[in-house]
C-alpha positions in Angstrom: -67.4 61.9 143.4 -65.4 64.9 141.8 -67.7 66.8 139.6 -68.0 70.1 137.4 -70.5 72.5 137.5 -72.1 74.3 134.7 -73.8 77.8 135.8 -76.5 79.1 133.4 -77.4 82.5 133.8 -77.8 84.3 130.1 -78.0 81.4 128.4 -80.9 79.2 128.8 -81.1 76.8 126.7 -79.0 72.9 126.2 -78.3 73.6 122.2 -75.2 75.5 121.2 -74.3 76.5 124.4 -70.5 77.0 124.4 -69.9 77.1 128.3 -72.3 73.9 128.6 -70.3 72.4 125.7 -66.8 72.6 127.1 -68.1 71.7 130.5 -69.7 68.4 128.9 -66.1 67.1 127.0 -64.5 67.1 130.4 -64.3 63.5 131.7 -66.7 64.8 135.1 -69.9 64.8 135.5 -71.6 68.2 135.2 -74.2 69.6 137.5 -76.3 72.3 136.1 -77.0 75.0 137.9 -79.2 78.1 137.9 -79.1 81.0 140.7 -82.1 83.4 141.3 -80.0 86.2 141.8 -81.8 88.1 145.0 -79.7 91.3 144.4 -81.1 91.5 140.7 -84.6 90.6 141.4 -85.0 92.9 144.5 -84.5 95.8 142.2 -87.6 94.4 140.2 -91.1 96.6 141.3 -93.5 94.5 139.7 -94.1 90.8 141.2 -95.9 90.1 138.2 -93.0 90.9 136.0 -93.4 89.2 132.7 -89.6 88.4 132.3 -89.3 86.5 135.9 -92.1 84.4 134.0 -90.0 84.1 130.4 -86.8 82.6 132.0 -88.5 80.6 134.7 -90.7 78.4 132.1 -87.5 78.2 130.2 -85.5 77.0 133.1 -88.7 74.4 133.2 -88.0 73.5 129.9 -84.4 72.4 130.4 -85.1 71.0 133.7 -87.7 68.6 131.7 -84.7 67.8 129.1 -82.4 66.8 131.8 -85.4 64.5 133.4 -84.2 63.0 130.0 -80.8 62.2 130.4 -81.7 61.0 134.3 -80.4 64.2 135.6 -82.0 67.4 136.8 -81.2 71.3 136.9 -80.3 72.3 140.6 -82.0 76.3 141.4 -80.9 77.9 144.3 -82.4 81.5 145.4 -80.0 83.9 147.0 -76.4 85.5 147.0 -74.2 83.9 144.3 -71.0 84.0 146.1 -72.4 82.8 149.5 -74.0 80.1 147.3 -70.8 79.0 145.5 -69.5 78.7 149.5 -72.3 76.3 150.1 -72.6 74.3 147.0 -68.6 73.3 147.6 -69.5 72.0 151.2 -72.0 69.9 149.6 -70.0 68.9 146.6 -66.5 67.9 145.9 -66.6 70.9 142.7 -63.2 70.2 140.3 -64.4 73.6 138.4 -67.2 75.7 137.2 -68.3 76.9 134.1 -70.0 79.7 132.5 -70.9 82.2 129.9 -69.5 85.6 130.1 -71.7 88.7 130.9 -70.6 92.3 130.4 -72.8 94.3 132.5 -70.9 95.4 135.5 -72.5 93.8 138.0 -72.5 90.9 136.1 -68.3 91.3 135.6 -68.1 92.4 139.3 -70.1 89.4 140.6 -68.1 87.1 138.6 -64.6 88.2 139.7 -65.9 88.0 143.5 -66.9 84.0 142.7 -63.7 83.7 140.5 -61.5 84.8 143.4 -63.3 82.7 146.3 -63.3 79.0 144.0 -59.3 79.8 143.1 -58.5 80.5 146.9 -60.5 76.7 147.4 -58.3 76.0 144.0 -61.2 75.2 142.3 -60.9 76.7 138.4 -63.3 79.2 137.1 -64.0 78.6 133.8 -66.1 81.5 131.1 -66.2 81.8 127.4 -67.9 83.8 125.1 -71.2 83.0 124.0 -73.7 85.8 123.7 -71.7 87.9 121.1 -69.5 87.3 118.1 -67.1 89.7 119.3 -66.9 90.5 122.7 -64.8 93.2 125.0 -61.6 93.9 122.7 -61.8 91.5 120.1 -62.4 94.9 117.7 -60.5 97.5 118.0 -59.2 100.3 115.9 -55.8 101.2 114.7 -54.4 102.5 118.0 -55.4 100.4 119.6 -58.8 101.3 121.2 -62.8 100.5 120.7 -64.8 102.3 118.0 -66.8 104.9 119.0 -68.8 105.1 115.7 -70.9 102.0 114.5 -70.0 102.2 111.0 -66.1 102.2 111.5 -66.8 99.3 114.0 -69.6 97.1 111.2 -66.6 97.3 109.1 -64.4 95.9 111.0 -66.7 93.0 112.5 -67.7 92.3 108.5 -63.9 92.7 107.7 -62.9 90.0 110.9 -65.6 87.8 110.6 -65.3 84.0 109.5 -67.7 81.3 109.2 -65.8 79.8 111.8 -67.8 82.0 114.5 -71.0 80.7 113.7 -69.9 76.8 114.0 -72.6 75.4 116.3 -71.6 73.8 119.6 -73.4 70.1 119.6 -73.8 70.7 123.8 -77.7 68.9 123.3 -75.6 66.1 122.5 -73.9 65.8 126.1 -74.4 62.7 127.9 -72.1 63.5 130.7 -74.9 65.5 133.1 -74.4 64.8 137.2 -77.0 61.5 137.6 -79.1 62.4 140.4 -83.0 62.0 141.1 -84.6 65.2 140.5 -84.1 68.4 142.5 -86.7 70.6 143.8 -87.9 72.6 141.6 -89.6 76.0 143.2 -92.7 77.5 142.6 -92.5 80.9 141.1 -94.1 82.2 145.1 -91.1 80.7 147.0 -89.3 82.8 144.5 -91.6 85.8 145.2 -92.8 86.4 142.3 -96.2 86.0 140.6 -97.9 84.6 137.2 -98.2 86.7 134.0 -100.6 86.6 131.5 -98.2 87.4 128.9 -97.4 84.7 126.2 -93.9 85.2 124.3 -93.3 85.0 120.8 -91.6 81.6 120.4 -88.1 81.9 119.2 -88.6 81.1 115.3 -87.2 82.5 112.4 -90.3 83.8 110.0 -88.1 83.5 106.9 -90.7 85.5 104.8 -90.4 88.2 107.9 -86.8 88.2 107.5 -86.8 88.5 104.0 -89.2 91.8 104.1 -87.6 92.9 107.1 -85.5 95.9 105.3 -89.0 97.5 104.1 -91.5 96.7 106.5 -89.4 97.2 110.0 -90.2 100.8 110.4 -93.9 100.7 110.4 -95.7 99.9 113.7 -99.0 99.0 112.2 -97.0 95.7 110.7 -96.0 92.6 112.5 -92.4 93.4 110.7 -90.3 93.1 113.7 -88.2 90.1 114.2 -89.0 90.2 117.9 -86.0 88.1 119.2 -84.7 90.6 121.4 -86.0 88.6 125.1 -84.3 85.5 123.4 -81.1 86.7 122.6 -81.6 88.7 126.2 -82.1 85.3 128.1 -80.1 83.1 125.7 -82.9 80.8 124.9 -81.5 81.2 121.2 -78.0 81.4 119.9 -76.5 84.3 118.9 -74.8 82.1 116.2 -77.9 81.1 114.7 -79.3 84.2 114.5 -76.1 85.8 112.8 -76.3 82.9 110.4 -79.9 83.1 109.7 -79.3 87.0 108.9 -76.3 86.4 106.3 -78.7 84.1 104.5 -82.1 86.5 104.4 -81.4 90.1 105.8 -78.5 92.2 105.4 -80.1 95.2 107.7 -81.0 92.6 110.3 -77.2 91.7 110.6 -76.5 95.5 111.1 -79.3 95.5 114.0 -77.3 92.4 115.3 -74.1 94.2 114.9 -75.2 97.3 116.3 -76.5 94.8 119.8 -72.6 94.0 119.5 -71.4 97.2 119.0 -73.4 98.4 122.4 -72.3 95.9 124.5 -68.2 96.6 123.9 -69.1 100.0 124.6 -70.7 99.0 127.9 -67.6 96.7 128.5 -65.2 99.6 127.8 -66.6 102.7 129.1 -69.2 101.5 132.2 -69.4 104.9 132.9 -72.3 104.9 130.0 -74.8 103.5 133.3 -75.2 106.5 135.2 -73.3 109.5 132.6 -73.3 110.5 129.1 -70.7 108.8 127.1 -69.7 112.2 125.7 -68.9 113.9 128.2 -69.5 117.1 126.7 -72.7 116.9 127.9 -72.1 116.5 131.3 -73.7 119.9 132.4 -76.6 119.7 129.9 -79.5 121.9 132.1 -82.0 119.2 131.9 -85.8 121.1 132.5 -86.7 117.7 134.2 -90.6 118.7 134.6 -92.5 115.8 136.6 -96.0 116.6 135.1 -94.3 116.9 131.6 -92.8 113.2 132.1 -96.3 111.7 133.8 -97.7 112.9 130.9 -95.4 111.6 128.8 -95.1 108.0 130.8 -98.6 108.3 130.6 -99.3 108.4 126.6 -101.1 112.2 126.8 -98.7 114.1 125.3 -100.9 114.9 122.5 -98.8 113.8 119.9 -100.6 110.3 118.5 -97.5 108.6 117.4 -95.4 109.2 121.1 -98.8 108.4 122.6 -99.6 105.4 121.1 -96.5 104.1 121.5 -96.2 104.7 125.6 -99.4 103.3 125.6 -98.3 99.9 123.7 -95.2 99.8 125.9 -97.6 100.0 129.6 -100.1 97.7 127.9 -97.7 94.7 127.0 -94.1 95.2 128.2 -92.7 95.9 124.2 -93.2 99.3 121.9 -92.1 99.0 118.0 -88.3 99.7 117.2 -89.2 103.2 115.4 -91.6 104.6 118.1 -88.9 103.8 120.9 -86.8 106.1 118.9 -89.7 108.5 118.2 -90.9 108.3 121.9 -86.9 109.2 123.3 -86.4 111.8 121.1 -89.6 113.3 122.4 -88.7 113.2 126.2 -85.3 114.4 125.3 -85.4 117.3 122.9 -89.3 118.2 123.2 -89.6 117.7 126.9 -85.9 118.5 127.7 -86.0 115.7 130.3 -82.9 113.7 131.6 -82.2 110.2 129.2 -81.9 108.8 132.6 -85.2 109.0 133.5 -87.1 107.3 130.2 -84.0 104.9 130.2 -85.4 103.4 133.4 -89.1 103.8 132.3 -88.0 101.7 129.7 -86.2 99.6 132.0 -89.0 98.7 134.8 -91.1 97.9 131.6 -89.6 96.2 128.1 -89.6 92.5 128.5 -86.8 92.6 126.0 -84.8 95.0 128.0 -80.6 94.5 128.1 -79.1 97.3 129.7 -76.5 97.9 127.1 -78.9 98.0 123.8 -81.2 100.1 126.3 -78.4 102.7 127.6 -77.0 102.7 123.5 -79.9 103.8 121.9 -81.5 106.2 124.7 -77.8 107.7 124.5 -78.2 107.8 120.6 -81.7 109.7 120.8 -80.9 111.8 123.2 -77.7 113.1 121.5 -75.0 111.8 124.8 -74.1 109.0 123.0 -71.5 107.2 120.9 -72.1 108.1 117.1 -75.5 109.7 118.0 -77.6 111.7 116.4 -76.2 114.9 116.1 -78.2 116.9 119.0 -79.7 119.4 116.3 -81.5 116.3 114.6 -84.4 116.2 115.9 -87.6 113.9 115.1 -90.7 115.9 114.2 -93.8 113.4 115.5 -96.0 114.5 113.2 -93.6 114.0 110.0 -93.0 110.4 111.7 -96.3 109.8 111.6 -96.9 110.9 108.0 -94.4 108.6 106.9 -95.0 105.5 108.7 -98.2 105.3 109.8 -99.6 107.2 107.4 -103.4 106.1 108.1 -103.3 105.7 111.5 -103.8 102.4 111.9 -101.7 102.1 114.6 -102.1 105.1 116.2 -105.8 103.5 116.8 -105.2 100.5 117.7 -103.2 101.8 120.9 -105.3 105.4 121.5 -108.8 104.8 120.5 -110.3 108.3 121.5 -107.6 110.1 118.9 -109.2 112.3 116.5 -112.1 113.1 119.4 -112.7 115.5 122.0 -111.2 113.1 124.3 -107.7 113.2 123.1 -105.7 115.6 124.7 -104.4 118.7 122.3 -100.2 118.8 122.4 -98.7 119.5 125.5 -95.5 121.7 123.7 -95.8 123.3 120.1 -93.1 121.5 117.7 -90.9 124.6 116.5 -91.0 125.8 120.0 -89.7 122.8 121.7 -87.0 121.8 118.7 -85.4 126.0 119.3 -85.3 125.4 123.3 -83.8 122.6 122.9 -81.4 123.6 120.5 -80.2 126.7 122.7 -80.0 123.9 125.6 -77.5 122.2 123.8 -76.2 125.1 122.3 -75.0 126.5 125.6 -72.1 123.7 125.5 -70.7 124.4 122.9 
């Protein structure tokens, strides 16, 4: 029989699911189909990596659902494109379906797939799902993106209509490919191994939510909405969220907004993966000292708060929203050391890592990026820790022997570090 197929990829989950929906209200049956990407998970150093583990018991989870509706979620482990040239000899495929992405791998993968079904005039069929707005759906009055957040809020808050946030009833589907189930691999056949690690499920703590404006910025508080792996993986709606913030938090819709405003940039200027986004900065003379950044990777800089915070990151795979800021800055201005080079730290190790948010905000600390910080701003550690965590609380928690004989003194006086940095950047002017 004809049928259509549904590709997940960043959007795990069977409920409002805009590819999955439009894929379900045509009259074939859809078969649902998940790729372990080989040229993705190659790149990843750590066969115990946490994430592999997220999307892999959520891709369990929908399997298990399908079981349901006497169908079953078909994984296949390898090259997407020489996949899609398999799958059709097996299959009589009418069209596929998916979610966009905006990384470029993601957008140069999909183009290669795109091009190979239309030349077996099969239809490739994506929609937007894991934004509001996506690519050029804001743009300013000639014509081009926004380079600075608030101009570009103003204009998502100005465009925005409930209409954006209607649900798609895709749980509802009945029309799933009947089959008997498929294989399902182990996570060894895939390569990888088992974490330890237990995710946050994806729930909204209304009375977090509601605090969320006064509590977010200090560590030693579970204040943190802590959604970012499941808007990363798609196992919750980006609608939902966005409607869950207009009801409780207005400065957890701008954190939303800024995701949004992050990942157009990404889309418009890919350059932003391996080079500054102000180019201005091109020929900044990074110091790029290896013990200074093992020390710094390492949590022994001798500041508490950086510390404690690169030690929270190794330790579980996440490090609270200030300190990320706190610990960039510090690489950046104190240590005069390349973005690039914490952006991949960061990279190898956040379980909610997205390469756009990731790229943004190291950009924004380090001064490269759009609407920054200006490059003269520059976070003083010990103020940070005055203000927000003011008894050390979690300082402790995450470096034990501070305040001992055992912690290490700082590695760079303050004034010293923010004046060579400032002449670093200087020198472009």
């Amino acid at each position: 029989m004809k049928i259509n197929i549904f590709w997940f990829r960043r959007d795990l989950r069977l409920n409002d699911n805009t590819g999955l929906y439009k894929a379900l209200q045509n009259k074939l049956p859809v078969l649902p189909l998940f790729i372990f990407d080989t040229s993705i998970l190659s790149k990843l150093p750590d066969k115990k990596d946490s994430r592999v583990n997220f999307f892999y018991n959520q891709l369990k989870e929908i399997d298990r659902t399908l079981a349901g509706l006497n169908s079953s979620l078909l994984i296949r482990k390898g090259d997407p494109l020489k996949i899609f040239k398999e799958l059709i000899k097996e299959y009589e495929v009418a069209e596929v379906f998916t979610n966009h992405d905006y990384e470029p791998y993601a957008t140069e993968r999909d183009d290669s797939v795109k091009k190979f079904l239309q030349s077996k005039n099969i239809r490739f069929s994506s929609f937007k799902d894991q934004v509001i707005f996506e690519k050029q759906d804001i743009l300013n009055q000639t014509g081009n993106p926004y380079k600075v957040y608030t101009h570009y809020k103003n204009k998502w808050n100005e465009k925005f209509t409930d209409e954006l946030i209607k649900e798609y009833p895709s749980h509802k589907g009945k029309n799933f490919y009947p089959t008997k189930p498929f294989p399902f691999p182990s996570l060894q056949e895939i390569g990888f191994k088992e974490s330890e690690y237990s995710f946050p499920p994806p729930a909204f703590n209304l009375t977090l939510l509601k605090n969320y404006h006064t509590q977010r910025d200090f560590p030693a508080l579970n204040a943190t909405s802590r959604f970012g792996i499941h808007l990363r993986f798609g196992t919750i709606s980006i609608r939902q969220a966005i409607k869950k913030a207009m009801q409780t938090n207005e400065t957890w819709l701008n954190e939303l907004i800024w995701r949004e405003f992050f990942m157009q940039l990404l889309y418009n200027f890919p350059y932003v993966v391996n080079e500054p986004f102000n180019k201005h900065f091109k020929n900044l003379e990074w110091r790029n000292n290896e013990e200074d950044f093992k020390k710094w990777c390492e949590g022994k800089t001798g500041y508490p708060l950086v510390d404690a915070g690169m030690r929270e990151l190794n330790q579980t795979g996440y490090m609270h929203n200030r300190v990320r800021m706190v610990t960039a800055s510090f690489l950046t201005k104190h240590l005069l050391i390349d973005w690039r080079w914490g952006e991949k730290y960061f990279a190898d190790r956040l379980l909610d890592y997205e390469l756009a948010s990731n790229n943004g905000n190291w950009q924004w600390s380090a001064g490269t990026g759009a609407d920054a910080q200006p490059f003269f701003r520059i976070f003083n550690p010990i103020q940070q820790q005055k203000k927000f965590d003011p008894e050390f609380i979690y300082i402790k928690k995450w470096a034990p022997e501070f305040g001992s004989d055992k912690y290490p003194k700082p590695m760079i006086e303050h004034k010293f570090a923010v004046e060579r940095a400032k002449k670093a950047f200087n020198k472009l002017k």
